[in-house]
N, C-alpha and C positions, 0 to 999 in steps of 0.2 A: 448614913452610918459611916462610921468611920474605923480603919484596920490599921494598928500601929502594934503589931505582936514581929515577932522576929522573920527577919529579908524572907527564910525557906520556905515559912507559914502564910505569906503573903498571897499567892496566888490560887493557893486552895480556898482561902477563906474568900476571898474575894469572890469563883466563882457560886461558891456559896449564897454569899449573896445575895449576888446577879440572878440568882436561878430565883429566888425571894422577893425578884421586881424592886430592892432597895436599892435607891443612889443613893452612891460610895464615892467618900476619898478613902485613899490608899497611901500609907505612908512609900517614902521613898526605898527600897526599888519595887515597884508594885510585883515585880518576880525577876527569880534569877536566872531564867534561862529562855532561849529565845522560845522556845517549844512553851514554854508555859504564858510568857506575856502574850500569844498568837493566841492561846486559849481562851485568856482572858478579854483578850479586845474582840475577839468574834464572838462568847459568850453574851458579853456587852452591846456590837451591833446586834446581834440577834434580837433580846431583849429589850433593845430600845432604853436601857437606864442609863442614864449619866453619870462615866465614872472618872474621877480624877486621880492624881498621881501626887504627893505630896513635897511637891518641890519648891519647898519654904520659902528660900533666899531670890525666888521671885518677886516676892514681895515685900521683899527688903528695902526700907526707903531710899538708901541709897543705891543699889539699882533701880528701883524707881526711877530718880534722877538722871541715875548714869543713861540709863537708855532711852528717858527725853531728850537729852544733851546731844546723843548720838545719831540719832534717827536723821537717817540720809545721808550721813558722812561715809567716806570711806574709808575701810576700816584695813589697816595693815599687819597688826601682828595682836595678838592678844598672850599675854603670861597670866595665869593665874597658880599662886599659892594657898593650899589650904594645908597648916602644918599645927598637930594639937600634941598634947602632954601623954604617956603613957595611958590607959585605961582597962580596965575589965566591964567596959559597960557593952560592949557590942564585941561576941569574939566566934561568931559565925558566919562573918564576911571578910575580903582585905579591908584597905585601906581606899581601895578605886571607889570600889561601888558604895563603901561609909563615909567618906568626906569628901575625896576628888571627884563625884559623880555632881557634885551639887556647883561647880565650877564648870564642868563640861555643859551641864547644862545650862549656865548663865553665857555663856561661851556660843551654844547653838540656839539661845535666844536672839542672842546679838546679830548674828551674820550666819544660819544656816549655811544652807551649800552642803557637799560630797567630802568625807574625807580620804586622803592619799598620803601615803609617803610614814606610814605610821611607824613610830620607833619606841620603846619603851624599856623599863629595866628597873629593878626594885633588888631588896632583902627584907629578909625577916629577922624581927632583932635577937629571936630562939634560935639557938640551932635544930633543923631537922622539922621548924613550924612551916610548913604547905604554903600561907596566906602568909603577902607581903605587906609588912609592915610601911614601909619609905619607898616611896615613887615615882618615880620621874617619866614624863611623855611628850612627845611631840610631833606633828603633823601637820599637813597642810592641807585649809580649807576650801575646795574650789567653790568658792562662788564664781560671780561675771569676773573678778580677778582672785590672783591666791592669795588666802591669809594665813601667816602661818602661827600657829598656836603652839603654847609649851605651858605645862603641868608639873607640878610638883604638891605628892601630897604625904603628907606624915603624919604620926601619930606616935611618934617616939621620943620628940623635940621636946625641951624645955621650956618650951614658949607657946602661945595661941596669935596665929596667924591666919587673918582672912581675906586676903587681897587679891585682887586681877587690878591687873593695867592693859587698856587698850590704846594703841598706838593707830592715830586715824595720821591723814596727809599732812592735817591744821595741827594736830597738837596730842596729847596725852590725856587721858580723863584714867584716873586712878580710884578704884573701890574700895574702902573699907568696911568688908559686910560683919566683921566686928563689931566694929565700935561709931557703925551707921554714918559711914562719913562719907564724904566725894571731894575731889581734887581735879582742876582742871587747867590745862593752858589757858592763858586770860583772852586770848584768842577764840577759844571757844564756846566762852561764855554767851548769853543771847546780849546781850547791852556792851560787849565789849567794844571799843574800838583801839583796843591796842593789838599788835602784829606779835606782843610778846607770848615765848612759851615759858615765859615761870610759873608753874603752880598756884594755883590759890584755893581758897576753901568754895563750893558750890551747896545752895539753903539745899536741904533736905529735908521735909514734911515728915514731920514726926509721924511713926505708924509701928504698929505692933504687926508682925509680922505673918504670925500666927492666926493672929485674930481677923487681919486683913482675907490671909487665904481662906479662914472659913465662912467670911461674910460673902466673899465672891460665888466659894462653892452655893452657902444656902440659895444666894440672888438668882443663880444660873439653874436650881432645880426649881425654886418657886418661879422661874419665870418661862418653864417649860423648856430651857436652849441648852441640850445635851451639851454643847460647843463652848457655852460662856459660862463653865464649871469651875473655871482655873486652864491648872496644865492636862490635857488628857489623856488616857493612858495612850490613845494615838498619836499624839505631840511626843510625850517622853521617848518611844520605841527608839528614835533615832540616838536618844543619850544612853539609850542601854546598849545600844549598837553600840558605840565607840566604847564605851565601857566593858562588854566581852570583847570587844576584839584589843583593845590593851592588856587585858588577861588573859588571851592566846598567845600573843606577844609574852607576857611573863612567866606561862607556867607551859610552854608548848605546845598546845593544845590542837 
């Protein structure tokens, strides 16, 4: 089964359900508060169903790529942009856990690790609206060394922007989870043997996005492995984590 009703709705349906023995994806954020995602993931161990968390831009071909590219490098600093146009299509969340959550978690796919040193700060484009519209974040990731990471997410811009860059030792590998592209130092390419960091374009395997995550969900319940579901609502907790605590950071909390 599958839950894509509004962020607040999320966790009650879910434990729903779990109680009904059905494996569930869960659109993204499977709940909004730590007290309810803890419900939901021990509802779930309890039960033994397999449940996933709907965090699409995993399966975006050009992360794909990017995180074939990457795997074993060291990673130094990662920025991701996710900036969209005005909307009334989602307006019982900010802008963290609507578009920037979906970065953080490309972000703690890449390089886990602890984060520290958290800073943040936003507005809303109402006067006197609660929930920030424009974003900005940044922290440092302790893995075996620090990386430090910086965010920036809107929904007030003029434009549709969906990029991270991740800066490793050798070079840059750039994502456009847009418009499914990838950009690398020629350096880091597999066949390269030039030392240069100029940019160039890296193939990216055509894949639908969507349809990738629910092929993996079906494969992972028909093949009995609670674990090979996708992302699982144990996997995400860590990107909600950083996600209320940038929202402690902006609303006091």
């Amino acid at each position: 089964m599958v839950i894509a009703a509004s962020s607040a709705a999320h966790a009650g349906l879910a434990q729903a359900v779990i109680a009904a023995g059905k494996p569930l994806l869960i659109e993204k954020p499977f709940a909004v508060t730590l007290t309810e995602a803890e419900a939901v993931i021990s509802a779930a161990e309890r039960a033994g169903v397999p449940v996933a968390t709907g965090h699409v831009e995993r399966f975006n071909p050009a992360f794909v790529a990017a995180q074939k590219l990457l795997h074993g490098r060291r990673i130094l600093a990662i920025d991701g942009r996710r900036l969209n146009v005005g909307s009334n299509r989602i307006l019982d969340t900010d802008v963290v856990i609507d578009l920037m959550i979906h970065d953080i978690d490309a972000a703690v796919a890449l390089m886990g690790g602890v984060p520290e040193g958290l800073m943040a700060q936003g507005f809303a484009l109402a006067e006197g609206v609660a929930k920030r519209d424009h974003v900005l974040a940044a922290w440092t990731q302790r893995t075996p060394t620090p990386i430090r990471v910086s965010m920036q997410g809107s929904r007030i811009v003029p434009d549709r922007v969906r990029e991270t860059r991740v800066l490793t030792e050798e070079g840059m590998v750039v994502i456009d989870f847009l418009n499914r592209r990838v950009q690398a130092s020629e350096c880091l390419l597999p066949d390269g043997q030039s030392e240069g960091r100029s940019l160039v374009p890296v193939a990216v395997q055509p894949q639908e996005s969507l349809a990738a995550e629910l092929t993996q969900f079906l494969d992972g319940v028909r093949a009995g492995r609670p674990e090979a579901v996708g992302v699982t609502v144990q996997a995400a907790l860590p990107v909600l984590n950083l996600v209320w605590a940038i929202q402690d950071q902006l609303y006091g909390a």
